[in-house]
C-alpha positions in Angstrom: 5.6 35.0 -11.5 6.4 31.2 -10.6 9.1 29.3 -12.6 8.3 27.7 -15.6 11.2 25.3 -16.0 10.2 21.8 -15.5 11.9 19.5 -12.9 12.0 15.5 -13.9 13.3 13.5 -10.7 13.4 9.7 -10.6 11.0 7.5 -9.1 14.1 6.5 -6.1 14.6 10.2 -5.7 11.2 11.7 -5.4 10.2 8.9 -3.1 13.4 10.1 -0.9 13.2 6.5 0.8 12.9 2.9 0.8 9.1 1.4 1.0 9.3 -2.1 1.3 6.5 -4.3 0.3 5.0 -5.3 3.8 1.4 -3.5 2.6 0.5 -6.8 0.3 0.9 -9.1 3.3 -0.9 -6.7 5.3 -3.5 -6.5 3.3 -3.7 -10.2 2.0 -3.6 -11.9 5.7 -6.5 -9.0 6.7 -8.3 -10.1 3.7 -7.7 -13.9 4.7 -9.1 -13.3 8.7 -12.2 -11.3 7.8 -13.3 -14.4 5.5 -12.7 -16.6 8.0 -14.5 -14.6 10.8 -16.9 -13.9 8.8 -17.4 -17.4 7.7 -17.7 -18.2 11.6 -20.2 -16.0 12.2 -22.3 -17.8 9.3 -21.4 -20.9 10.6 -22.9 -20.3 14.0 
């Protein structure tokens, strides 16, 4: 049968690793061109 004993690890530990925050500029200057492309595309 499994083990029953709970393991609590912190956040930084169960990660195992650094994530830095590069995904909300990502995501904001993607966001930011498809506007203006699609506002382009309206535009013509």
């Amino acid at each position: 049968m499994a083990d029953d004993k709970q393991v609590h690890i912190d956040t930084e530990d169960a990660r195992a690793g650094w994530t830095p925050h590069v995904t909300r500029y990502v995501l904001g200057i993607s966001l930011a061109a498809v506007v203006i492309l699609f506002a382009i595309i309206v535009l013509l």
